[in-house]
N, C-alpha and C positions, 0 to 999 in steps of 0.2 A: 761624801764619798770622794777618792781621791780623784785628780785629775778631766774633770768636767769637758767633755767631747763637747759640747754644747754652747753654744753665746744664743740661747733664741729665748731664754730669761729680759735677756735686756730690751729687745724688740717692743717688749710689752711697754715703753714712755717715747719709739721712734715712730718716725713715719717719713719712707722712703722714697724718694719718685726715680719711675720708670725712666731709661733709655731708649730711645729706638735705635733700630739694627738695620732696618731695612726700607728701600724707596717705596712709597705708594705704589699699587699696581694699578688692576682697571677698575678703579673706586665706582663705574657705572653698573659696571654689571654684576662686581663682586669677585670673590677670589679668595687666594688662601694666601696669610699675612704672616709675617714672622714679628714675635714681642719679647719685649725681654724686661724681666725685674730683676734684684737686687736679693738674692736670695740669702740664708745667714754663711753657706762655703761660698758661693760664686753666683754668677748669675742663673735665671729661670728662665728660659725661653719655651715661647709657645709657639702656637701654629694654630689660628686660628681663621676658619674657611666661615665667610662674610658673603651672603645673596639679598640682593634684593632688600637689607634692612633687617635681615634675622640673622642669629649664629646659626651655621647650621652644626659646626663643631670645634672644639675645643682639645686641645694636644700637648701632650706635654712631651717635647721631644727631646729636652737638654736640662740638666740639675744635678746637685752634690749635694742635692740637702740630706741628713740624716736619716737614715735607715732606723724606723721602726717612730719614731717621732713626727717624722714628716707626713709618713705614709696617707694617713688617714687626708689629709690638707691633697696629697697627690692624687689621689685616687676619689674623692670626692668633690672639690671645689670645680673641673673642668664640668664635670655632670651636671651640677646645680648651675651655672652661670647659663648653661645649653637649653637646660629644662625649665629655667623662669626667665630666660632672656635678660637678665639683671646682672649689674656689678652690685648689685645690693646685697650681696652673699655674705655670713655670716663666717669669720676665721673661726677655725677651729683651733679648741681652748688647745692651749699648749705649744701650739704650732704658728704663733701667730706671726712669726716672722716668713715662714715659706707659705703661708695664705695670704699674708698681706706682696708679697713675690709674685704669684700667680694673678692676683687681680689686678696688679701694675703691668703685667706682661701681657695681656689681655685689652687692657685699654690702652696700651702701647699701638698694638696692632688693630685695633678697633679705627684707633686714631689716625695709622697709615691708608686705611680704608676709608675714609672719608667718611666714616658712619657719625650719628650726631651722638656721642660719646654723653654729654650729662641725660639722653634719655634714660640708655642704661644702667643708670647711676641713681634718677632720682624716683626710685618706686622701693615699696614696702620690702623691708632686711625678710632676706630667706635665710630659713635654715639650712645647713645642707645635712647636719645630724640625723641619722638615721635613729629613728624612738623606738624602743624596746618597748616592748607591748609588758608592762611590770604587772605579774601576779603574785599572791600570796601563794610561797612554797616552802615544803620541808626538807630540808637536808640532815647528814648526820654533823658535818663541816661547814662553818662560812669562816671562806675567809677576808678579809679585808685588806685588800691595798696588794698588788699585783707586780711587787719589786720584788728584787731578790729573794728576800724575807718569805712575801709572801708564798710566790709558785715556786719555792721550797720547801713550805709546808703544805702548800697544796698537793704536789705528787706526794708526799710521803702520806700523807693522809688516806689519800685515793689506792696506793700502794698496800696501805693496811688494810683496807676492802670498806673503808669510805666513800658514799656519798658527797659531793668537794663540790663547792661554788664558790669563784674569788670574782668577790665585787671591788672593780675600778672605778672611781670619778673621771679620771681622764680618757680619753680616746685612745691611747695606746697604756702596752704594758709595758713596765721598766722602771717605773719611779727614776729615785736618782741614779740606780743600778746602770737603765743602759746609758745614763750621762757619763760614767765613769771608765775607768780602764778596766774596771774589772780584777787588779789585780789583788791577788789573794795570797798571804802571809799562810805558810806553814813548813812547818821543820821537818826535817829528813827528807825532803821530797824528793823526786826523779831528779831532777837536775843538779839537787846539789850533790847526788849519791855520785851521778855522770863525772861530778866538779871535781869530787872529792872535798866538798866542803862540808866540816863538822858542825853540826849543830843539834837540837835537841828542844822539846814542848817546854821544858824548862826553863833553857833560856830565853824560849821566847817570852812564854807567861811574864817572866820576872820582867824583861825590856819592857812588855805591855803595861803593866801594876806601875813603874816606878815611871814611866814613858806619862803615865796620867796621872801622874804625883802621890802615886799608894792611895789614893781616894780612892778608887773602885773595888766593889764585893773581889777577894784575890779568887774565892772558889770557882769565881763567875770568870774571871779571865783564863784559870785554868781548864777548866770547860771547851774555853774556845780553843786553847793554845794546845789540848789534847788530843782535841777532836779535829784539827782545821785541814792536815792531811788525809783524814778518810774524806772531810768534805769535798777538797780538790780533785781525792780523783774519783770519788761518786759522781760529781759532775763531768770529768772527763771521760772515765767509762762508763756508768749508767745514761747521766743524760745527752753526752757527745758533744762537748766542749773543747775544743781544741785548741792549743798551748803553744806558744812561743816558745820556742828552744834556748831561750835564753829569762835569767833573773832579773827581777828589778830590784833593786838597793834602795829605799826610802830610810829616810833619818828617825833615828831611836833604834833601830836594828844594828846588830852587833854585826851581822855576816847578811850578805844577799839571800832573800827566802821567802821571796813574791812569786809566783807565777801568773803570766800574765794570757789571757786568751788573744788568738788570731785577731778577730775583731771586736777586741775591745768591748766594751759593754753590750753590746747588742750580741757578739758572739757570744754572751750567757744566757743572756734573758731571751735570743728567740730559740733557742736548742730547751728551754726550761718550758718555755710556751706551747712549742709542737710536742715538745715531751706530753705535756700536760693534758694536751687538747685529745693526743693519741690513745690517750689514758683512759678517759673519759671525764675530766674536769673539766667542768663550765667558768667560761670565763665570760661576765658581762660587765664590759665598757660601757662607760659615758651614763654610771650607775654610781650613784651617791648615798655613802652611810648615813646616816642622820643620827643615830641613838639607840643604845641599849634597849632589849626587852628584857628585863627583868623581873622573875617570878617572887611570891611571897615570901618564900626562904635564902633570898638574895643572890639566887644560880643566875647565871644569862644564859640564856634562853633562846635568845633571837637578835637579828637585827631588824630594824627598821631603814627601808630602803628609799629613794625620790629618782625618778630620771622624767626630765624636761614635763613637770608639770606633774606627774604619777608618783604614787606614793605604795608601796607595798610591803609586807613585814615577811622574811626571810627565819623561819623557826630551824636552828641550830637543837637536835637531838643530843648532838655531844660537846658543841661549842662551838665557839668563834675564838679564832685568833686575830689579833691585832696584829695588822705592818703596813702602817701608814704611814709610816715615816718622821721624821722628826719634824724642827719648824723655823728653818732658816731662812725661808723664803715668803715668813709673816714680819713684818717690821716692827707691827707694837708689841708682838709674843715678846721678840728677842729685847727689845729694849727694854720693857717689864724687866724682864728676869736677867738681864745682863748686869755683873756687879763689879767685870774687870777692867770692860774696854772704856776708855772716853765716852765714845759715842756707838750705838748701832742703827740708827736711822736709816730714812731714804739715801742718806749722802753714801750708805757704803754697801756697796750692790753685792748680788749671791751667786754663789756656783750652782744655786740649785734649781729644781723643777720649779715649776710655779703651784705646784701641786703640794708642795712639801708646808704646809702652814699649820701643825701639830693640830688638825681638826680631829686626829683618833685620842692624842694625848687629852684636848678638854673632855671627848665622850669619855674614855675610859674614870678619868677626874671627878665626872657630874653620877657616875654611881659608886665612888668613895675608892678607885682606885689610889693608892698612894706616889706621888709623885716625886724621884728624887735629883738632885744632881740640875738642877733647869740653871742654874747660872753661870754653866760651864758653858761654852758657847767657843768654837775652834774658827779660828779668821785664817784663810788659806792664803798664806804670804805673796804669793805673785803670780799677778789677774792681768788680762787684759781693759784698761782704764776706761776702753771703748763699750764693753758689755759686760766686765766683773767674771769672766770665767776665767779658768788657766788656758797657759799657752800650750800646744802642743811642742811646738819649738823654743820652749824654755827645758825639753827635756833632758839636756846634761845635766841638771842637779838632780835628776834621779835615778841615771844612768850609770855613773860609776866611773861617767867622763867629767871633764873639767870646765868651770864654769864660775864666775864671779858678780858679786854686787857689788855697784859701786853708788855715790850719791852725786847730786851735783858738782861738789867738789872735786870728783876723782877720785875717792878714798872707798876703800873696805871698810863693814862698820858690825859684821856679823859671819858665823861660818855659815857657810853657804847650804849646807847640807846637816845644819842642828834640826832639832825636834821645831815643827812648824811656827808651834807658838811663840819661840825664840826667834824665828826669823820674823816673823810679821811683827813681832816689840821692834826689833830694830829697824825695820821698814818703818814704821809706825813713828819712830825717834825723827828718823830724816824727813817728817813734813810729811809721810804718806805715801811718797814715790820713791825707788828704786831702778836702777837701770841693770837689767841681765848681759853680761856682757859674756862670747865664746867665740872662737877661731874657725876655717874652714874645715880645720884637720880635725877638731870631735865634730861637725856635723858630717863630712865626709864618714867618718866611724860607725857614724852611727845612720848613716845615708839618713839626714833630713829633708833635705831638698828635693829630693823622690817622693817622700812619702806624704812631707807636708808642704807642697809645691803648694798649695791653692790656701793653706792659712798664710803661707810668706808673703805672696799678693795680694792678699787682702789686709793685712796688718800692714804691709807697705802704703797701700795703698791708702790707710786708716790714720798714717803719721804715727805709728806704734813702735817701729822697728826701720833700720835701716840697715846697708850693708858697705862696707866702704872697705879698699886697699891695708887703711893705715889706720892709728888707733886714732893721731889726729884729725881725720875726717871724722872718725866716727861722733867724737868728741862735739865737735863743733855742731852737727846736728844735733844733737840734744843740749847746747849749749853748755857743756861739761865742762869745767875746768882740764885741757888736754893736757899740760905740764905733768901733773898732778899724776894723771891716769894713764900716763906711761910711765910712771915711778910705779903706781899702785902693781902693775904687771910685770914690771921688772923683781919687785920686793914678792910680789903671788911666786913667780916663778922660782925664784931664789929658797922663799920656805918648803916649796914641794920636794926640791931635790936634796934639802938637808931635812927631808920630813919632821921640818921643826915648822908650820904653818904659825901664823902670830893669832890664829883664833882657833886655833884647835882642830882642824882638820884632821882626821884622819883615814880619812877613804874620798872617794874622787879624785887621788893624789896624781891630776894629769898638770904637765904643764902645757903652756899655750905663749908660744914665742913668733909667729907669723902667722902674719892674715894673709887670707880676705878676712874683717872682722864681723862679728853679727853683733847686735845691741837691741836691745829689745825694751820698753819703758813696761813696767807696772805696780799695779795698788794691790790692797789687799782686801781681799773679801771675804763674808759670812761662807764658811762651808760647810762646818757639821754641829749640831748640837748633841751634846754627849747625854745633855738630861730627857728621863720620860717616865713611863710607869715602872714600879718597880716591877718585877720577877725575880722566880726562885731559881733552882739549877732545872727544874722540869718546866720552865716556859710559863707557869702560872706564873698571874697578875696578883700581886698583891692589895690589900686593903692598906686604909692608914693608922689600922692596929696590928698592921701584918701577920695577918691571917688572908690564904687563899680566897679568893674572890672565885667562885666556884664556875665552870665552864669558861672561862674567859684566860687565854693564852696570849701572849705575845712574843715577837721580835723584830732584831732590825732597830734602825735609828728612834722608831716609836719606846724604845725602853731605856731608862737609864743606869742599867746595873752595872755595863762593860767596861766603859773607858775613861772613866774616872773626869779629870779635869781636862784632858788633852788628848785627844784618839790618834796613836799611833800611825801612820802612813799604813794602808793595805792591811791592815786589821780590820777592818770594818765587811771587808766581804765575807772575810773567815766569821766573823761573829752573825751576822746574816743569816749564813749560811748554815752555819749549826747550830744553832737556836733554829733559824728556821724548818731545817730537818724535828728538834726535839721539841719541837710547838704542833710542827703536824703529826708523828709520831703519838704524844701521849695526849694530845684529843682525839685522835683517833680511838683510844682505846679507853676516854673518857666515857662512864654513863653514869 
């Protein structure tokens, strides 16, 4: 998925120490202390009231960590630390950068108090996972995997007068969906009708097909490209998704035709969730697929389910769909089946969940699902080097404002706004690393410094980005050839206003002639994998004689039929989404 709101991927190989904030108080008698960690936006501060040798309570009174990912770590971790007296507490999967936040912020303030901090510390790991009590049940729907994909085929299922249960392995719901922006590729839409901008499912279809090198089913992209506007605004007036009044422009599109929601990934998936929940779809978290139940005439039937230690089988009446997701954030999957890049190793980190490890793509696999496309594998050109996601404030290249790479020479070495996988080859050429470079005048445009005041400080703060007067400052921090990179800006500038650009630019055509400058360093990273099980145009799974695999649906990055070798920018939510709609739709009316 595009654009990764997220760095708490990387957390999973760091380990951060606390600051404190504030003076001891009456360490004799006890009191309430203030603690602070290191959270993935900013710091965690607590507030934690200390008597006599006990907590008596635990607060979480300051944070910026992520909405709908954090949650569970917020709203759990203070209780458990209270309830078993222990820093022994167990992070919660997923979250472990704002869990491993709150138990630094805690012994932070433990430690202002004078309390004897490794007591706390050395007794038996709790859980703080609250365990579903797992029984064997029948549905007419299971669904699998609780992203986009999924709780849009969840409500449409329930919708059609289904029975609906979507099983999560993780603790929250979103998959990569609420990592992303959410935004969604489709023609004719409201805004561009407002624009007066032409366009048409056609032209998208055809950017999508030719965008993944004609390798993907074209019926199958035409699908999405026909359908992707009922699915935007199914979401915006059925499920109440609410939209940016403005387009996002991502490379392989001919014309702007993304819409983007208020808040970004989470403004999908929680308006999909309370939709859902309202509906009557059950949703159980921190609940793990394990395998097909499959009856003697090769139907699926069921799943089989585990949460912490329980195991119980979940019988599908009409079927199961798949949306687990792809497997960018398995290392040996990707390297296995990688046939382009040098390397995909530990050395080049993901935008993705840690969730995302194609565990649906082996199930579906181990009962003769057909698998196609697995060595297409999409590297998201410019990451922050500190934790492998994108930048929020790298976003003039996909804004429509202006924006350059340069290497350590100083030079241009690719358009800044080609199809992904052309920009990540040329990152990729100069050693790995690229430097983002833009003016005050597109972040003032685009007000960045408002919106991403707290990535700016902490990327600052990170040695990621700096900001300086002159281009030669800027230069000199990152050791840049400066000569060089004030030719390179003067020769950008020159091609924009004879929109003869010397790489082919043709949109983002801003120039940029006075600072203040911004400069940003980054790598590139695993984002999407385009391979998974096959499907038809009705969401069945095919076998590897391709023939239907009976009750068994899928969509979402768990399939490989959409995007050929390269997934277009902002297609991915549109294909999600209508598949996910026509997976929950015709199980539903599956018997």
């Amino acid at each position: 998925m595009k654009k990764l709101l997220n760095s708490f991927i990387a957390v999973l190989a760091l380990t951060l120490a606390a600051c404190g904030t504030s003076e001891p108080q009456n360490t004799a008698t006890g009191g309430t202390f203030k603690g602070t960690g290191k959270g993935r936006n900013a710091d965690v501060v607590v507030e934690v009231t200390y008597t006599d040798g006990k907590i008596e309570n635990v607060e979480i009174v300051e944070h910026s960590e992520s909405a709908g990912i954090s949650d569970e770590a917020i709203s759990t971790i203070p209780a458990a630390i209270v309830e078993s007296q222990s820093l022994a507490v167990d992070t919660v999967s997923g979250a472990t950068f704002t869990s491993v936040a709150i138990l630094d912020a805690v012994e932070d303030a433990l430690t202002q108090a004078g309390a004897d901090v490794e007591s706390f510390k050395n007794k038996e790991v709790v859980s703080n996972t609250e365990t579903v009590a797992l029984e064997d049940a029948t549905y007419d729907v299971v669904v699998l995997g609780a992203g986009g994909a999924g709780l849009s085929a969840a409500v449409e299922a329930r919708n059609a007068g289904a029975s609906v249960v979507v099983v999560e392995k993780m603790p929250y719901a979103g998959g990569n969906t609420i990592l992303s922006y959410a935004e969604l590729a489709c023609a004719n839409n409201w805004l561009q009708k407002e624009q007066g901008i032409e366009d048409s499912p056609e032209n998208m279809a055809q950017e999508m097909w030719e965008g993944g090198g004609k390798v993907a089913d074209k019926k199958m992209v035409d699908i999405v490209a026909n359908n992707a506007l009922e699915a935007a605004e199914w979401l915006k007036d059925e499920i109440g998704v609410e939209y940016q009044d403005y387009l996002v422009w991502e490379g392989g599109h001919s014309v702007p035709r993304a819409v983007e929601p208020v808040a970004k990934g989470p403004g999908m998936i929680n308006p999909l969730v309370d939709y859902a929940k309202e509906h009557g779809v059950e949703i159980m978290l921190n609940t793990k697929a394990e395998e097909f139940v499959v009856n003697d005439e090769g139907r699926v039937v069921g799943v089989k389910v585990s949460n912490n230690g329980q195991t119980a089988t979940f019988t599908a009446t009409n079927g199961v769909v798949l949306a687990t997701g792809g497997f960018g954030a398995n290392v040996e999957m990707r390297d296995r089946y990688n046939t382009r890049w040098q390397t995909l190793d530990a050395s080049v980190l993901t935008t993705n969940s840690p969730a995302i490890v194609g565990d649906g793509i082996v199930m579906a696999e181990n009962i003769g699902a057909n698998l196609i496309n697995m060595e297409h594998i999409q590297l998201y050109p410019f990451n922050n080097p500190l934790t492998g996601v994108f930048y929020g404030i790298e976003a003039p290249s996909w804004s429509g404002e202006g924006l350059i790479y340069v290497n350590k020479d100083g030079n241009r070495f690719v358009n800044e706004v080609a199809m992904r996988d052309v920009r990540a080859e040329g990152i990729l050429a100069q050693g790995g690393t690229a430097y983002a470079i833009y003016n005050q005048a597109v972040a003032d445009r685009l007000n960045l410094e408002e919106e991403f005041a707290e990535e700016y400080a902490r990327c600052l703060e990170g040695g990621v980005f700096y900001k300086a007067d002159t281009l030669e400052e800027i230069a000199d921090h990152f050791g840049i050839n400066a000569e060089n990179l004030v030719a390179t800006m003067d020769k950008y500038n020159e091609g924009i206003k004879n929109n003869n650009d010397e790489f082919g630019r043709t949109t983002s055509m801003v120039t940029m002639e006075e600072g203040p400058w911004f400069i940003l360093e980054g790598v590139v990273s695993v984002h999407h994998t385009m391979g998974g099980v096959e499907i038809n145009e009705n969401a069945e799974v095919l076998n590897t004689a391709g023939s239907v695999i009976e009750g068994l649906f899928a969509a979402g990055e768990v399939t490989g039929s959409i995007h050929g070798n390269n997934r277009v920018g902002t297609c991915a939510i549109a294909d999600i989404t209508v598949f996910g709609r026509i997976a929950g739709k015709n199980v539903a009316a599956n018997k």
